[in-house]
TILO-240993 format. One record per residue: residue in one letter; x, y, z of N, C-alpha, C in turn. Coordinates in steps of 0.1 Angstrom, whole numbers, padded with zeros to 4 digits, always signed. Example, Ala and Ser with C-alpha at 12.3 -4.5 7.8 and 13.67 -1.06 7.14 Angstrom:
residues 2
A+0132-0057+0078+0123-0045+0078+0132-0033+0078 S+0128-0022+0071+0137-0011+0071+0129+0000+0079 
end
This chain:
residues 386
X+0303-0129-0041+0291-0136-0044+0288-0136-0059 X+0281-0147-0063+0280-0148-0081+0270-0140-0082 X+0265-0132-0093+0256-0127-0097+0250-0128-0112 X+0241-0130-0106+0232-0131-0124+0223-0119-0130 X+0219-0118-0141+0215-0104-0148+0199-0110-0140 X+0186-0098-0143+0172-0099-0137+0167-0106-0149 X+0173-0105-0165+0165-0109-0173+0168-0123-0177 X+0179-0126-0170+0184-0145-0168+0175-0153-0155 X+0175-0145-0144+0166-0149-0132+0153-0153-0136 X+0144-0145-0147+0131-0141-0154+0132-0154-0158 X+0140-0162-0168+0141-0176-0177+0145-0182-0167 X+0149-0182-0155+0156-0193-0146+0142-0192-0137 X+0134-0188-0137+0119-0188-0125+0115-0198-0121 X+0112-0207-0135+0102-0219-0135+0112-0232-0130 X+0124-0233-0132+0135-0237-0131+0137-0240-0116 X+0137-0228-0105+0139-0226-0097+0125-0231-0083 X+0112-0228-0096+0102-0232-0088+0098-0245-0087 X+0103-0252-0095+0102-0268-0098+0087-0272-0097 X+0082-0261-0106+0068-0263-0109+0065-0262-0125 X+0057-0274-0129+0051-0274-0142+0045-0258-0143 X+0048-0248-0155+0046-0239-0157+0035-0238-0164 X+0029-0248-0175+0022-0249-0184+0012-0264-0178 X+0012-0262-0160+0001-0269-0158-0010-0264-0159 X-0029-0274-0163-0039-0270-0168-0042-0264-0151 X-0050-0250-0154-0054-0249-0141-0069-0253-0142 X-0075-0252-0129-0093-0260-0129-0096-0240-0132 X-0105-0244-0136-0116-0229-0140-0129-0230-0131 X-0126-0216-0131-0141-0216-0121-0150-0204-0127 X-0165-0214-0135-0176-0206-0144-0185-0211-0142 X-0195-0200-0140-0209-0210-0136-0215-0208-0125 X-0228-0221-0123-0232-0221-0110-0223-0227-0102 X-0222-0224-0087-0214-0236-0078-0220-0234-0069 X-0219-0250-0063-0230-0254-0055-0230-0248-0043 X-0243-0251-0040-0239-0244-0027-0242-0251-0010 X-0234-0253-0002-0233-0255+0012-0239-0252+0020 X-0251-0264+0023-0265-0258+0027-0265-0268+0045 X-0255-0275+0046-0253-0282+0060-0245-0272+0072 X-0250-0262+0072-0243-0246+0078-0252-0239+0087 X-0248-0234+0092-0258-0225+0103-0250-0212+0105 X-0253-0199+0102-0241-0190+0102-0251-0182+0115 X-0243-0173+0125-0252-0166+0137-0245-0154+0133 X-0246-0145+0139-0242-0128+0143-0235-0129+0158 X-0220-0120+0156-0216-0127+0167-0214-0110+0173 X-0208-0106+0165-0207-0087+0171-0209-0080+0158 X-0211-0067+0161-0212-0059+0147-0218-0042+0153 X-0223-0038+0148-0215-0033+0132-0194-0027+0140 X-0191-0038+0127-0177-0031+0128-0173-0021+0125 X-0169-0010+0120-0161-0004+0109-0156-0008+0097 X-0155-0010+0090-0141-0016+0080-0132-0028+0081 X-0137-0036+0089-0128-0051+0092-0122-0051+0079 X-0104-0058+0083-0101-0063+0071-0094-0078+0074 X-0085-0077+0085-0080-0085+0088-0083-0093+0102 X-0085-0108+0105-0085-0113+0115-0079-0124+0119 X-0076-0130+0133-0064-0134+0139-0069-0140+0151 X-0066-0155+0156-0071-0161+0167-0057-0165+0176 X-0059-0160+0189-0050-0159+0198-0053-0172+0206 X-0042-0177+0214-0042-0192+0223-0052-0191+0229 X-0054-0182+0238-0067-0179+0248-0079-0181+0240 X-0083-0182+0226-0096-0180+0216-0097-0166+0216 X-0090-0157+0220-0095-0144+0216-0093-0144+0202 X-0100-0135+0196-0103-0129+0182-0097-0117+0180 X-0082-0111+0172-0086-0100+0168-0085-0096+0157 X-0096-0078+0157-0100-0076+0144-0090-0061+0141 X-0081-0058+0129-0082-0050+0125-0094-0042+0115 X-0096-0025+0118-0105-0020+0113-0092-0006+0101 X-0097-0006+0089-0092+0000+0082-0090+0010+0085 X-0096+0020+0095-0096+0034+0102-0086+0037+0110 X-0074+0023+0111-0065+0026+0123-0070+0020+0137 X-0082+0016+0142-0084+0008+0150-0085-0008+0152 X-0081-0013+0167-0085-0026+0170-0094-0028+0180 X-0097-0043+0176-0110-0046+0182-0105-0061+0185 X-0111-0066+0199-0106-0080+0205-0122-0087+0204 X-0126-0099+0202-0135-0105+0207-0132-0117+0217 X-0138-0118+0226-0135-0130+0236-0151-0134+0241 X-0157-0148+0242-0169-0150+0246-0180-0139+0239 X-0174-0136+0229-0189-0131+0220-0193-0115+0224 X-0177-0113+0231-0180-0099+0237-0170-0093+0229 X-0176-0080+0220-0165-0070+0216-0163-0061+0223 X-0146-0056+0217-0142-0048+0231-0146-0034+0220 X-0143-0020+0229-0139-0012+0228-0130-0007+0215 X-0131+0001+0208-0115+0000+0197-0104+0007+0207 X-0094+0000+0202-0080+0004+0203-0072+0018+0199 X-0064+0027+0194-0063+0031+0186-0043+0024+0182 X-0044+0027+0170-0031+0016+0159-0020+0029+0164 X-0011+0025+0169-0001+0034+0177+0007+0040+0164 X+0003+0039+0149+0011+0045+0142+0003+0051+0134 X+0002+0062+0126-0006+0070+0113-0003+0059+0101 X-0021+0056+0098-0024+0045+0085-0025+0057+0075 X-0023+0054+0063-0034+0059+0055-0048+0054+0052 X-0058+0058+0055-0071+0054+0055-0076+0059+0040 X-0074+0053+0030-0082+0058+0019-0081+0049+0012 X-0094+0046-0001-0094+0040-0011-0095+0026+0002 X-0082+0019-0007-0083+0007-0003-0073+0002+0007 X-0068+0013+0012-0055+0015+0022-0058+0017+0040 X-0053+0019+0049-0058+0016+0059-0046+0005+0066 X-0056+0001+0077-0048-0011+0089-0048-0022+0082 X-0044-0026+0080-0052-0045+0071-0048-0054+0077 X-0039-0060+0075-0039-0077+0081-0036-0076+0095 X-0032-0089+0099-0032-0094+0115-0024-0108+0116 X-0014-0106+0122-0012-0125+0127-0003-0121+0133 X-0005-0133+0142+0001-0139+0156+0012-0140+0156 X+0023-0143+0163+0034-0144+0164+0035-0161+0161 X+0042-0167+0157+0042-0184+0158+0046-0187+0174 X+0051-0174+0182+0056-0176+0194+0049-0170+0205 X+0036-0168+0201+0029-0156+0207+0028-0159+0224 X+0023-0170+0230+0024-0177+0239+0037-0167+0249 X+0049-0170+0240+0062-0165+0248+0067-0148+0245 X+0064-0148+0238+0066-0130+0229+0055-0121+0231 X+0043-0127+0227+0030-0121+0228+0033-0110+0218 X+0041-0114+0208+0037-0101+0195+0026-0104+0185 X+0024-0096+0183+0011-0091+0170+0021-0089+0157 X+0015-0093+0148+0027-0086+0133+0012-0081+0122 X+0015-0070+0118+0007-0058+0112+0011-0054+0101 X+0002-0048+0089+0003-0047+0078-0005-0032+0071 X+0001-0024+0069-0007-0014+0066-0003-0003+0059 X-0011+0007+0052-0005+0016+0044+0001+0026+0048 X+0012+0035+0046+0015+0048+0050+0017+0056+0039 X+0021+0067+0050+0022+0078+0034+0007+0087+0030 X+0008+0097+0020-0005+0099+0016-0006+0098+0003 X-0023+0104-0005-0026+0101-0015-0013+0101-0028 X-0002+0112-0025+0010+0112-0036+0015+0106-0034 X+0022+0095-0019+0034+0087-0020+0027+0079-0009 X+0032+0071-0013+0020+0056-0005+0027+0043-0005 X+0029+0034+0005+0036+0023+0004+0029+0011+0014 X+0034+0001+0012+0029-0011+0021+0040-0016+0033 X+0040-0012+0047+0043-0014+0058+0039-0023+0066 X+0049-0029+0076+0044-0041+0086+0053-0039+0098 X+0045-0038+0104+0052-0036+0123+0051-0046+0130 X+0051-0047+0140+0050-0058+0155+0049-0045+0168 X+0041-0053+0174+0042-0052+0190+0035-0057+0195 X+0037-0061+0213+0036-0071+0221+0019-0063+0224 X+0011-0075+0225-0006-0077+0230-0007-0079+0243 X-0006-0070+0252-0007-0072+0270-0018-0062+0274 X-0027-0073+0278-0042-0065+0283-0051-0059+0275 X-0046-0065+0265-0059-0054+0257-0052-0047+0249 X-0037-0044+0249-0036-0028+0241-0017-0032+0237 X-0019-0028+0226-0007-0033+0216+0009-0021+0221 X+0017-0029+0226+0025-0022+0235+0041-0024+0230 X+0051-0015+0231+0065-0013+0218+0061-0018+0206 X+0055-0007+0201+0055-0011+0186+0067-0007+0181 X+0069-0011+0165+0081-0011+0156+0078-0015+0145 X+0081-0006+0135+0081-0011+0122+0091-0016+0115 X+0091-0028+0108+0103-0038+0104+0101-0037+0089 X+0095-0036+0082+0099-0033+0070+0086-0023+0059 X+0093-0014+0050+0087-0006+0042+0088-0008+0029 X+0081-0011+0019+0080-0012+0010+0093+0001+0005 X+0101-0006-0008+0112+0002-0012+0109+0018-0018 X+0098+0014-0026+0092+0028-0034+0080+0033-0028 X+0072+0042-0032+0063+0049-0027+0053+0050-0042 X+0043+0048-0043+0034+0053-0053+0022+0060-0051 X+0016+0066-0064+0005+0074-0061-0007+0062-0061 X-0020+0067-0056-0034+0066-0055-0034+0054-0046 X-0047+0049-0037-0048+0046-0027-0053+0028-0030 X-0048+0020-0041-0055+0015-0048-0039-0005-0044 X-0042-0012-0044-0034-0025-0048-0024-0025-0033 X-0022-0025-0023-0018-0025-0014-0015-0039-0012 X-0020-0052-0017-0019-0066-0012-0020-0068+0004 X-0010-0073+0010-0012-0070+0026-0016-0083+0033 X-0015-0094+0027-0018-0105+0039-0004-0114+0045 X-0003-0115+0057+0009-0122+0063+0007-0133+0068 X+0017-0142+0069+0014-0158+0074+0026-0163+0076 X+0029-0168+0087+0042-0172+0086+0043-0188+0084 X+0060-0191+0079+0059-0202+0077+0070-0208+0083 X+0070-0223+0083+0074-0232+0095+0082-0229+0102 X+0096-0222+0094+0104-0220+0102+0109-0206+0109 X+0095-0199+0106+0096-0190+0115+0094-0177+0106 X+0097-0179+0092+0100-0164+0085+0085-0159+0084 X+0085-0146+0079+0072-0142+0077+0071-0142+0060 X+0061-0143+0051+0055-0143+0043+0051-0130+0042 X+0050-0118+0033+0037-0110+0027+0035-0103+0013 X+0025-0106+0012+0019-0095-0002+0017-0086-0007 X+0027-0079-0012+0024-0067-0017+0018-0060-0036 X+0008-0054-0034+0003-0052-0053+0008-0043-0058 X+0006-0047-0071+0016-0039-0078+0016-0028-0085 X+0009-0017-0076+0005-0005-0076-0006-0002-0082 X-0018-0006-0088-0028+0000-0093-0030-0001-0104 X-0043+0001-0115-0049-0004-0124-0046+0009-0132 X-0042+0011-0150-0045+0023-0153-0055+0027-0151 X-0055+0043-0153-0036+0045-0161-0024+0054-0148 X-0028+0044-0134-0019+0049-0123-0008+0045-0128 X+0006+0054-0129+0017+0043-0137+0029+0047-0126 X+0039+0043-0128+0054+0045-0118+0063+0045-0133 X+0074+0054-0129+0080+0051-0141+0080+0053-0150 X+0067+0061-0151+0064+0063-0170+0061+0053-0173 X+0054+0038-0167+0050+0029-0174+0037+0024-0168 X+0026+0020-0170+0013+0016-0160+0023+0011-0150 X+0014+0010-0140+0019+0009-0125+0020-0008-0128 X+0012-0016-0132+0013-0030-0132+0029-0036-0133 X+0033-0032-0146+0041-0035-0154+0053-0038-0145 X+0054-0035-0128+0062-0036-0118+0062-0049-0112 X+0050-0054-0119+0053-0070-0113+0058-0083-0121 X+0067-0075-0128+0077-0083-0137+0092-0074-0128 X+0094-0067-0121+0104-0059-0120+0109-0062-0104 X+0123-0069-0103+0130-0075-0090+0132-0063-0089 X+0134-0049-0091+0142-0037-0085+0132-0031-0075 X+0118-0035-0082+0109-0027-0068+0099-0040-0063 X+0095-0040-0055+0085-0047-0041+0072-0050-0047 X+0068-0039-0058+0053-0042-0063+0051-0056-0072 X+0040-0060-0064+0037-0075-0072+0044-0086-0068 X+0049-0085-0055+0058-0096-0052+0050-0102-0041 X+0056-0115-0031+0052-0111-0019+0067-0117-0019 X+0072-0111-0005+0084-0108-0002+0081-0119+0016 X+0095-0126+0017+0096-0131+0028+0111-0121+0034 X+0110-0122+0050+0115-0117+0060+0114-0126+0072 X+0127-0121+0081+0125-0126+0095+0115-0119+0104 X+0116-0123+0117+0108-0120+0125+0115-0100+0128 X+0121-0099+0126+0127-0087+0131+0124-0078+0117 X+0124-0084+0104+0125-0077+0098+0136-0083+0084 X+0144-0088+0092+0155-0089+0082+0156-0095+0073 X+0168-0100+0066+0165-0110+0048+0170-0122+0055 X+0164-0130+0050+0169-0144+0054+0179-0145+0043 X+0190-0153+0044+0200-0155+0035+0198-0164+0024 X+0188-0170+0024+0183-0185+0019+0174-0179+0010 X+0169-0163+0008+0161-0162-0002+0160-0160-0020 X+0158-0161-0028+0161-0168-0038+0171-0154-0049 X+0166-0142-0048+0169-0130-0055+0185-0126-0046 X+0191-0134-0034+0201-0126-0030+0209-0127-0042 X+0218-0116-0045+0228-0121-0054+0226-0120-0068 X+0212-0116-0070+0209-0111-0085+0208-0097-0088 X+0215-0091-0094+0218-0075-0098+0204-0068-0103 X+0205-0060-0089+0196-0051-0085+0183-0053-0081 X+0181-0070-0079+0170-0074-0078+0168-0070-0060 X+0157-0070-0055+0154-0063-0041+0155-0080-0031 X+0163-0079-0017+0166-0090-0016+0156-0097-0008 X+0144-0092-0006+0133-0093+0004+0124-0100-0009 X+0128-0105-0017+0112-0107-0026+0121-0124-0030 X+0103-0129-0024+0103-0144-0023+0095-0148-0037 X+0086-0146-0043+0082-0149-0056+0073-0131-0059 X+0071-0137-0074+0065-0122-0086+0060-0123-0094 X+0054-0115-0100+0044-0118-0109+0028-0115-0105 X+0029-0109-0096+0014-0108-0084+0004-0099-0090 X-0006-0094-0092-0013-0085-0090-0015-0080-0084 X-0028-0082-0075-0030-0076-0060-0034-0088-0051 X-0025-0095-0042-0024-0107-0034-0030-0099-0016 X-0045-0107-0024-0050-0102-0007-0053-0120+0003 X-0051-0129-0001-0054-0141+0006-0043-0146+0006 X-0036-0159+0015-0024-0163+0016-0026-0173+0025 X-0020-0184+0024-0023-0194+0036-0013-0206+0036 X-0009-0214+0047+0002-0225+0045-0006-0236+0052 X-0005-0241+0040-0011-0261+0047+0002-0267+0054 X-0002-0266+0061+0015-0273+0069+0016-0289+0069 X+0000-0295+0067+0006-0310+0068+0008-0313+0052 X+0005-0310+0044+0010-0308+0029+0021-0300+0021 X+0028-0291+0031+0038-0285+0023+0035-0277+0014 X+0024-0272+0015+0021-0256+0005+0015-0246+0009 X+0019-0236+0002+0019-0223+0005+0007-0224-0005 X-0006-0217-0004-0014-0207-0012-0017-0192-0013 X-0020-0187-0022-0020-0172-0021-0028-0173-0034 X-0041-0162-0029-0059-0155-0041-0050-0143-0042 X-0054-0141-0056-0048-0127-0058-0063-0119-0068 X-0062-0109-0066-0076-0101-0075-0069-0099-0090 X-0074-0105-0099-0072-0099-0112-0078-0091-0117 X-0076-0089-0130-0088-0079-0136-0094-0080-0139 X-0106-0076-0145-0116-0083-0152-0113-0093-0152 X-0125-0102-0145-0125-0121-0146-0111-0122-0148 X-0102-0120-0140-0088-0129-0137-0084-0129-0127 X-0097-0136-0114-0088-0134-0102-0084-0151-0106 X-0073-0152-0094-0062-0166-0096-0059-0172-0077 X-0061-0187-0081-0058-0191-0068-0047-0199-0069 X-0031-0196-0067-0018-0201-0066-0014-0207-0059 X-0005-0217-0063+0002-0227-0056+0018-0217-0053 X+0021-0211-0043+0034-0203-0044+0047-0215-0042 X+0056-0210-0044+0073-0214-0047+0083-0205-0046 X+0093-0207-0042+0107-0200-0041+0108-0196-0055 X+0113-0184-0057+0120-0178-0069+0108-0177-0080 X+0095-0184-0077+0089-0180-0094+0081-0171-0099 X+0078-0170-0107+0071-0159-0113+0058-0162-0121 X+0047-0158-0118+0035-0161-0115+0030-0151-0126 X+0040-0148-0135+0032-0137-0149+0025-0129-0149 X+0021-0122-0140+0013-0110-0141+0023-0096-0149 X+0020-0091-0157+0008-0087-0162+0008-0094-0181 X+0019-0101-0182+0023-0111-0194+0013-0119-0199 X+0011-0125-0189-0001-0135-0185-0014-0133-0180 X-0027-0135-0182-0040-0131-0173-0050-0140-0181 X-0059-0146-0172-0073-0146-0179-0080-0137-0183 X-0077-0122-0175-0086-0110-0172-0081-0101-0184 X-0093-0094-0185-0092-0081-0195-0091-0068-0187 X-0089-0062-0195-0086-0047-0189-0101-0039-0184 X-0097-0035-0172-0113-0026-0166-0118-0018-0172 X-0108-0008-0183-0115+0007-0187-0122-0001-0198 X-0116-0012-0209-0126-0013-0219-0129-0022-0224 X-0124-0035-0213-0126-0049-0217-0114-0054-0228 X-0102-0047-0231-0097-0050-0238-0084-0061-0234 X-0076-0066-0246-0068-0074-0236-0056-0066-0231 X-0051-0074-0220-0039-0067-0213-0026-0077-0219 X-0031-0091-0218-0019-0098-0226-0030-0104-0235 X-0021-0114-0245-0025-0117-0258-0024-0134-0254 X-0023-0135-0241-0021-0154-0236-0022-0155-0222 X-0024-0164-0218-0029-0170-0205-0017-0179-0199 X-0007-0183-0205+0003-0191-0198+0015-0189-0210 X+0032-0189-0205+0041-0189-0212+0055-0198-0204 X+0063-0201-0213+0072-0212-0207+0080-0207-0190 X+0083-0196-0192+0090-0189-0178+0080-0183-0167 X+0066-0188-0170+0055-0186-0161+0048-0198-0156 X+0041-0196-0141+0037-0207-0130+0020-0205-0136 X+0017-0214-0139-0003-0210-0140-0006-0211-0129 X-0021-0206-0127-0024-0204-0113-0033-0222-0111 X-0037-0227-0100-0042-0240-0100-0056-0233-0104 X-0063-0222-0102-0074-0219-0100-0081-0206-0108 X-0085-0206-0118-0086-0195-0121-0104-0192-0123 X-0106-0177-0116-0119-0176-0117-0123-0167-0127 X-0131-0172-0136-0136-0164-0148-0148-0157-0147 X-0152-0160-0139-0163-0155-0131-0156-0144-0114 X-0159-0135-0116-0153-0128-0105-0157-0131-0094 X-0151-0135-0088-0150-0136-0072-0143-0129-0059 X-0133-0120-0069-0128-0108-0060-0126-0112-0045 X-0115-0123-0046-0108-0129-0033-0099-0123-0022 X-0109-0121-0008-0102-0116+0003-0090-0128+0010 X-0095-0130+0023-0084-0139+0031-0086-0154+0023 X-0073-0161+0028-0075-0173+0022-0072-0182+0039 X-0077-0196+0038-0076-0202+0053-0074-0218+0047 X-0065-0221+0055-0068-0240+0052-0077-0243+0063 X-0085-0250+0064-0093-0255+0073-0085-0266+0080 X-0087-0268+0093-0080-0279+0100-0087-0281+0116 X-0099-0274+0117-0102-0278+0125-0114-0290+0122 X-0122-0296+0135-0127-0309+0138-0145-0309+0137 X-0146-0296+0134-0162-0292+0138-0169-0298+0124 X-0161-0297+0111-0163-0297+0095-0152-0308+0092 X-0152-0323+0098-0142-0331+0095-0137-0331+0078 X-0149-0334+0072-0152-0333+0061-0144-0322+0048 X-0144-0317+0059-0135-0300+0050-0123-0300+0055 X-0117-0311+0059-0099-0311+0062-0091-0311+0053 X-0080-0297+0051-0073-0296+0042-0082-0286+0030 X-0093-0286+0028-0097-0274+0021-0095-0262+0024 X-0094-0253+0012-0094-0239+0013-0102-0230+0015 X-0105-0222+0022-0115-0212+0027-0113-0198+0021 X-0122-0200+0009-0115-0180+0003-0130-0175+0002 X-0129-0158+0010-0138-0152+0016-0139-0144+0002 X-0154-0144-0007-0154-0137-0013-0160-0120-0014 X-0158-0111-0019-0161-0093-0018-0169-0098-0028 X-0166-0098-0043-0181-0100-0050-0190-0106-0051 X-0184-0118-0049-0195-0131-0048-0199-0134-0036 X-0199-0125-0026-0203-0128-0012-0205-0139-0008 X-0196-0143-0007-0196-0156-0005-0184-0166+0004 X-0186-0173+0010-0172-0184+0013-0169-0195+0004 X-0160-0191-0003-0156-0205-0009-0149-0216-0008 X-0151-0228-0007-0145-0242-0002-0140-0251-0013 X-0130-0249-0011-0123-0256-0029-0113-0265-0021 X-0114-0277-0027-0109-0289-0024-0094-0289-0037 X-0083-0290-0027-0076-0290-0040-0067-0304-0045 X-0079-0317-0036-0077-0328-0044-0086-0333-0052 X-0096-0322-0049-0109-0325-0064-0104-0325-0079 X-0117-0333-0079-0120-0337-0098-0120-0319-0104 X-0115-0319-0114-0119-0304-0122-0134-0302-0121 X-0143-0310-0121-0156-0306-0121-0164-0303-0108 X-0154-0312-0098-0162-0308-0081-0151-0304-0070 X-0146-0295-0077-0133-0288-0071-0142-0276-0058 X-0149-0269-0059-0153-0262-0055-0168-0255-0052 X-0173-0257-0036-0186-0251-0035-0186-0239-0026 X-0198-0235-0022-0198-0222-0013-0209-0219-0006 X-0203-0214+0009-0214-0207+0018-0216-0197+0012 X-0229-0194+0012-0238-0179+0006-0234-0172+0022 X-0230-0159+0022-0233-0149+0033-0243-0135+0032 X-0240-0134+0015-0251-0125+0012-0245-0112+0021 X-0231-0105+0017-0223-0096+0020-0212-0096+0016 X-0201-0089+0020-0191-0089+0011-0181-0092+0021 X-0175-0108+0018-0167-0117+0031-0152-0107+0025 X-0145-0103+0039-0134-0096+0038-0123-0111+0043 X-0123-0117+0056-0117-0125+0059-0123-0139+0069 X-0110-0150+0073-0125-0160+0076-0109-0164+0087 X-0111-0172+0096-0107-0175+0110-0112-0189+0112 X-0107-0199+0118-0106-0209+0125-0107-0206+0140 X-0123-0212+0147-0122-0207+0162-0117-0219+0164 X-0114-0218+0178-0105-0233+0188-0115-0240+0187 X-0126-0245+0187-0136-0254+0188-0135-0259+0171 X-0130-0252+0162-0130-0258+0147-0144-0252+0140 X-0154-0243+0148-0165-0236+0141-0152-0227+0133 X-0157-0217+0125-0154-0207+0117-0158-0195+0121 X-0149-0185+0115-0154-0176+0120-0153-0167+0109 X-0160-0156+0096-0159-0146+0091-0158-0132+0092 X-0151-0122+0086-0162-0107+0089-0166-0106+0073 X-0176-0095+0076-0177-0088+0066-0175-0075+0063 X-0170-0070+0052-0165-0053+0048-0171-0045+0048 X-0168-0033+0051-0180-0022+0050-0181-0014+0063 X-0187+0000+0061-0186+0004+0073-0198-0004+0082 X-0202-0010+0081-0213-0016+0091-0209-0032+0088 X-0198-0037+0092-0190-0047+0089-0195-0058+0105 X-0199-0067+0103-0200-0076+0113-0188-0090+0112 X-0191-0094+0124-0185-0108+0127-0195-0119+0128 X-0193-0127+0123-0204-0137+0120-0198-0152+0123 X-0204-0161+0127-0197-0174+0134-0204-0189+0122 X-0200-0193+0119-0203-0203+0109-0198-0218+0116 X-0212-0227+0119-0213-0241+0127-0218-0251+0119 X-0219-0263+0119-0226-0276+0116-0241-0270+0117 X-0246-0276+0109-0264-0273+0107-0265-0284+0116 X-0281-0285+0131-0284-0293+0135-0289-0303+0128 
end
């Protein structure tokens, strides 16, 4: 097999992504309007720690809780928690996290899972499967581990979504903000780096394995599980299936979170690239916002919005919102609805929830569904205003 060097792959990214690199992205500063044709109710609560949620054929709901537990909703009835058949790490920002269905769930009835292991000194991002019968998650298995292990409880990424033809998608961050470092270098600096997992999100099969078709096979020493890079901490993710794109919210730093159009093979410039400044002192982390072998984000928020799940909307209840994006926001408490065939200036409005939206769900009827984070974490149902 041919092989190419990682620092030829780096100049071949944009190449490979057949994406304008130095497209303008829309900015998001300011007021933004807000979505006052809504009716939001209380549907169960207090949760624990919701992070991740997931809508099964039947309409059930379920919730992963960061503590290691599950929780099902059906007819507005929550169950009982579950307990997560394998040891999470529960700290910082680590725990159970994501949730999705099998594309085959109907016939498999698997669940696919995302979560942290390890403790505070060695820490990684994990995803398992097992089958959902009755209530309680049954042969579990873990299919893949992040390659390296790092310290503090902090950038985990973690959201999964599979795409059309079956593979899985997920997110992994790229270890933490200083001065957590790997390598003797800030921990960031890893999401320029094909040899380890951080800052990527990495595609796999259903079992686990590499698809052959993914873009790093065959580049020296690059890891063969990683589908694009350049990530920070990629907590939203979503596939428009009747448009043919992948999206993925990633948290930046200071005022640089970013809403991405993802691609095979590209690299999405973190830590090269940012709108955001550095947390300890406002200083800069790069000296530019876009460069020739880097993807801009379509979306950049200069205003923090600290983006959980991301959702296309596609159901019937919100005709009006077909094909928009649904990104749940932690700081701005908020839902946000960004049209991504809008004008730069009416790209984007928002449900107020007045909490801190962790993730958002499509019910079968096309209402919505959110939670919110925190140990007193509810589920909340979002309808047409009468």
């Amino acid at each position: 097999m041919r092989r190419i060097s990682i620092t030829a792959s780096l100049l071949l990214a944009c190449a490979v992504s057949s994406l304008n690199c130095y497209a303008d992205p829309h900015i998001s500063r300011g007021a933004i309007p807000v979505e006052n044709k809504v009716k939001i109710s209380p549907v169960a609560g207090p949760i624990p720690y919701p992070w991740g949620l997931a809508l099964l054929p039947d309409g059930t709901l379920i919730i992963t809780q960061r503590d290691g537990k599950l929780r099902s909703v059906k007819g507005n009835q929550l169950t009982d928690a579950v307990d997560f058949p394998t040891n999470v790490l529960f700290e910082g920002q680590g725990g159970l996290l994501d949730v999705a269905a099998s594309p085959n769930f109907e016939k498999d009835q698997l669940l696919y899972f995302s979560y942290s292991t390890g403790n505070t000194e060695n820490n990684r991002t994990a995803i398992g499967r097992g089958k959902w019968q009755n209530g309680q998650l049954k042969d579990f298995e873990e299919i893949f581990k992040a390659a390296q292990g790092k310290k503090n409880s902090a950038h985990f990424g973690s959201r999964l979504a599979f795409l059309p033809d079956g593979t899985l998608l997920a997110s992994i961050g790229d270890g933490g903000n200083p001065p957590q470092d790997f390598l003797d270098v800030f921990a960031r600096e890893q999401g320029q780096n094909l040899q380890t997992h951080f800052g990527s999100v990495i595609r796999i099969k259903p079992d686990g394995s590499v698809p052959d078709d993914n873009p790093f096979i065959g580049v020296d020493g690059a890891l063969p599980e990683i589908w694009s890079f350049g990530h920070r901490n990629p907590q939203g993710l979503a596939i428009d299936h009747e448009n043919q794109i992948i999206w993925s919210s990633e948290h930046g730093p200071a005022a640089g979170d970013e809403l991405n159009q993802l691609k095979k093979g590209a690299n999405f410039g973190w830590p090269r690239v940012t709108f955001g400044r550095d947390y300890r002192d406002g200083s800069n982390i790069a000296f530019k916002i876009a460069g020739p072998e880097f993807v801009s984000p379509f979306l950049a928020w200069i205003d923090t919005h600290a983006p959980g799940g991301l959702t296309v909307y596609t159901g019937k209840a919100f005709p009006e919102w077909r094909g928009h994006l649904l990104s749940a926001g932690l700081v701005s408490q908020d839902l946000r609805l960004i049209n991504p065939q809008g004008d730069p200036l009416n790209t984007e409005s928002r449900i107020v929830i007045g909490e801190r939206v962790r993730d958002s769900e499509i019910g079968a009827d096309g209402t919505l569904y959110v939670i919110t984070d925190g140990p007193q974490g509810r589920l909340l149902r979002i309808d047409p205003a009468q």
